[in-house]
N, C-alpha and C positions, 0 to 999 in steps of 0.2 A: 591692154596697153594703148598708149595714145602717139600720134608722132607729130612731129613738127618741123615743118620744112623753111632754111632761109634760104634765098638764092642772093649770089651775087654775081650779077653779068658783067661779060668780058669788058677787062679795064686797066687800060694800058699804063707801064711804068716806063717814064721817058728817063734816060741816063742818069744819077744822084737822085730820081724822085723815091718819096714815099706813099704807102696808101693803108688806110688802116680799114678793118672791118669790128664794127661792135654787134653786141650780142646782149641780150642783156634776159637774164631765168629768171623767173618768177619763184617762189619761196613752194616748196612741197605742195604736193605730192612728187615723191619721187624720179629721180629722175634712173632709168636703167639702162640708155648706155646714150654715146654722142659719138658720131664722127663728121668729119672735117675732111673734103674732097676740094683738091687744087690740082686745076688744069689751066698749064700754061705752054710755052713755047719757047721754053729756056732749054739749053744744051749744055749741061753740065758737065765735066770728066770728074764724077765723084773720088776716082784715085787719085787724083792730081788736087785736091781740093787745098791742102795745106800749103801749097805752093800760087797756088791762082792769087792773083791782084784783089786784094781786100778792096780797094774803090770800083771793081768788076763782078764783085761779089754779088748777087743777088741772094738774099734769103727769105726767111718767115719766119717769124717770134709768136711766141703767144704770152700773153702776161692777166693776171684775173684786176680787178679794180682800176687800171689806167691802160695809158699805151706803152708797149713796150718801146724800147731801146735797142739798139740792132747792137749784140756782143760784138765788139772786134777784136780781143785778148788771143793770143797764141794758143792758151788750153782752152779756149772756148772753139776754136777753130779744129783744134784735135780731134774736142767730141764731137765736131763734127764729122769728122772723117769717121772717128769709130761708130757712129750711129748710122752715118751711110752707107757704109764701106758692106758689099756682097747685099745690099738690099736693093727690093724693086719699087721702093719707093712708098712701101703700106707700112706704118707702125702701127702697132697692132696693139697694145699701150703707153700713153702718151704718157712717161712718169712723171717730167718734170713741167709744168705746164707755163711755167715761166724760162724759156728754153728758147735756144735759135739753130735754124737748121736749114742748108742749104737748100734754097727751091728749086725740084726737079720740075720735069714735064706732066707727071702725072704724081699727085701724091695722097695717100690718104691717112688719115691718124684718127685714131680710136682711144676712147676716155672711159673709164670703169666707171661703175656707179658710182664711190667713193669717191674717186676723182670730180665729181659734178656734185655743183654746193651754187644753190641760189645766190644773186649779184649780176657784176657786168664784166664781161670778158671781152679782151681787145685781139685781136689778128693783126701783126706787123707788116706788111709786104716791103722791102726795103731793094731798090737796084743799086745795088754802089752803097759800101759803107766803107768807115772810115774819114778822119781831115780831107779834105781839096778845097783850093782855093776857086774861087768863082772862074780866076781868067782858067783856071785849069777844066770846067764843066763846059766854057765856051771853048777850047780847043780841041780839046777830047772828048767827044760828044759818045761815045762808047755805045751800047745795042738799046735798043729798047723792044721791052718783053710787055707780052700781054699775059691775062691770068681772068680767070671766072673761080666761084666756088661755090660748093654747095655743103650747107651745114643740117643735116641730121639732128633730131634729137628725139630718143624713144621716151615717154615716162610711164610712170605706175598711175592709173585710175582711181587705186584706194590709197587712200593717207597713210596705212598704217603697212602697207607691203612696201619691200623695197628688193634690191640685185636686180642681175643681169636679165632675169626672166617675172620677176615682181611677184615672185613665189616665197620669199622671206617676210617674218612680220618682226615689225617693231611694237615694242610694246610701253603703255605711256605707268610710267614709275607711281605717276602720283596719283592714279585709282587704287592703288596698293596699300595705302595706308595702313600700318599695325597700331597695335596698343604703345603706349611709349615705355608702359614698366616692362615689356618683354626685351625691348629692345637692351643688347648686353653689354659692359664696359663703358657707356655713352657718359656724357660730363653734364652729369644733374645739374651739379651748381654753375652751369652758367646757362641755366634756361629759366631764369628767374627775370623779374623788372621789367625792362623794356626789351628782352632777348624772347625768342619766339621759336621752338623746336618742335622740326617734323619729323618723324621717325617711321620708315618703311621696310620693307622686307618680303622678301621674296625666295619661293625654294625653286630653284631652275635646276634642269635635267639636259644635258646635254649627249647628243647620240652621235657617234664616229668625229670626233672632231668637228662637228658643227661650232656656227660661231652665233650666238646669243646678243639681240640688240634691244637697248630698250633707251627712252628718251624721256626728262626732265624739264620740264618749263621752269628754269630759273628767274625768280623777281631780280628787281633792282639792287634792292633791299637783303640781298642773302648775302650773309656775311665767310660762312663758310661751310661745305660742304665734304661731309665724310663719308666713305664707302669703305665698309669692313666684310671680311668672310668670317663667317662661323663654323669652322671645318668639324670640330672639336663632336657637336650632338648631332649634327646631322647633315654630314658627308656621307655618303652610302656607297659600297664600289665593294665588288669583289676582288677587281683587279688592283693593284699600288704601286701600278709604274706609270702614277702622275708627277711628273716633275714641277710643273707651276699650274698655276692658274692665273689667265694674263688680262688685266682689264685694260681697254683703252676706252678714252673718251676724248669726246672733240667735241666745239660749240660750230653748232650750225649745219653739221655735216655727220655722215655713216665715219666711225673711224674703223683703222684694222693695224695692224701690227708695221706698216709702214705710215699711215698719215692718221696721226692724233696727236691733242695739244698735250694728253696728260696718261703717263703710261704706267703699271705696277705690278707686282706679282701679288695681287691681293691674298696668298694664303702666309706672304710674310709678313706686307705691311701694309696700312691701310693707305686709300688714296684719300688724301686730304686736298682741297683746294681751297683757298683764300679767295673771298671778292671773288667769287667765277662772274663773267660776263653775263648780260643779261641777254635771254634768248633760250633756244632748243639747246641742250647739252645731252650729247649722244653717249654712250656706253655700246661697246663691243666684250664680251665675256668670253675666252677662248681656253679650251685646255689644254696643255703643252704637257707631250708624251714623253719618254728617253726615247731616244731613234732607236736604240737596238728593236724596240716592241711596237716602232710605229705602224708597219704592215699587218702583222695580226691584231692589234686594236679595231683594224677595219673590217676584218672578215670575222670577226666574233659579234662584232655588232653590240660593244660595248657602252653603256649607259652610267653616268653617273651624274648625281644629284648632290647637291649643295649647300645653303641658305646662306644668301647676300642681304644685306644689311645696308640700308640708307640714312645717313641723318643729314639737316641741314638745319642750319641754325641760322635765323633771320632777324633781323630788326621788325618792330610795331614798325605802323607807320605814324611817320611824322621824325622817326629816328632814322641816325645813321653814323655810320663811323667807328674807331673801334671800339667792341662792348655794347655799341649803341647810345652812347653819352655825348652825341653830337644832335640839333636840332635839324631836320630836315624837312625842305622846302624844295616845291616845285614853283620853276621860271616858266611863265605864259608868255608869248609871244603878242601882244595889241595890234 
């Protein structure tokens, strides 16, 4: 594993001021966790929060691609309280990462792998939010708070490991290539002319509820993108109290069952996506038990295999559009 340290020294928030901190990751190898450590010299009564003077407010926002905005909404002030409220200040993970929350004396917050996705990420510090008019900043000059922070960031060394300890592997789709006549139910007639069809497949195994990642380098040019299960010849299980099999996928990032752009129970129905963005497109593979059986599933050390099925269907180049009956051109910059 590799770390990376940013410091920000102590730096003062005069009454209505703001201060932002950027961040900015670099694209994979993986990243396996982030924390976020803020020390300052604010004196908060976290019970009394939904009462306190919104222009005395001091907080912290985080937002990924710009600078945040300091929430000043009544329900936004609530979760404040419920996310404060009996804590000493450490979030242990950070769900919402576009979020605002009152700044204590000491705080720290913690980002899953999943959570951290290459780009640029902003830190808010905000003292006073809310309207005030100017003659109101000159009469009321209210506290001024100082604040330093230290940003964390552990990653993975190999490209292809990834989680909290960089012991999972991701595996890349498109070394997988099958034959395209084995491939089953797929729509021959529209891999004809200028349309251009790749067909992959894969038999995965999965042991105790683990969760299965694998990643796609999608062109420009890919018009759409199908994922089917083949339960039917070669599912293998002694046991039948599988209730789904859950894929998610996301562009750019690890998905799981909370953050993915595209979610399905691929043994009902296939995941189809139109136009996917162009980029890494991730896949998570997970088995979904009946709870009465979720406890012995794990002490039996149960195993069960499958064969997952890729197609994707792309424009030649020079095409694009739908069917691929559109002329495509690339704009040069002089």
């Amino acid at each position: 594993m590799t770390y990376t340290r940013y410091k920000v020294s102590a730096t003062k928030l005069e009454p209505y001021d703001w201060s932002y901190i950027r961040v900015e990751l670099p694209p994979p190898p993986f990243y396996a966790s982030a924390s976020i450590e803020i020390v300052s010299n604010v004196k908060l009564n976290l019970k009394k929060i939904v009462k306190h003077p919104k222009r005395k407010l001091p907080i912290i926002c985080f937002r990924g691609g710009g600078p945040p905005l300091p929430d000043v909404s009544e329900t936004a002030l609530e979760v404040l309280h419920h996310l404060s409220n009996g804590s000493s200040g450490e979030i242990q993970n950070l769900h919402n990462i576009e979020q605002c929350y009152p700044l204590q004396k000491n705080m720290t917050f913690k980002l899953m792998p999943q959570q951290i996705t290459p780009g640029v990420y902003y830190i808010g510090l905000f003292n006073g939010i809310g309207s005030t008019r100017t003659q109101s900043k000159m009469i009321n000059r209210g506290s001024t708070y100082s604040f330093s922070a230290n940003l964390i960031l552990e990653g993975c060394l190999n490209s292809t490991m990834w989680g909290e300890h960089c012991d999972q592997v991701v595996d890349d789709l498109s070394n997988l290539q099958h034959d395209s006549n084995e491939f089953g139910n797929r729509d021959d007639e529209h891999c004809v002319g200028n349309i251009a069809c790749t067909h992959y497949s894969r038999v995965i195994c999965t042991k105790n509820m683990d969760m299965n990642v694998y990643f796609l380098d999608v062109t420009e040019a890919v018009e759409r993108l199908t994922i089917r299960f083949n339960k039917a010849s070669h599912f293998h299980s002694r046991n039948a109290n599988v209730s789904s099999v859950m894929l998610y996928a996301r562009h750019n990032a690890i998905p799981d069952k909370t953050l993915h752009d595209y979610s399905t129970d691929i043994t009902k129905d296939p995941l189809v996506v139109h136009l996917p963005m162009a980029g890494i497109l991730y896949f998570a593979i997970e088995m979904v038990f009946w709870s009465n059986v979720h406890d012995g599933m794990r002490e039996r050390n149960i195993k069960l295999c499958y064969l997952v099925e890729w197609e994707t269907i792309a424009c030649q180049q020079g095409k694009a559009g739908p069917n691929c009956t559109w002329e495509g051109h690339i704009l040069k910059v002089c």
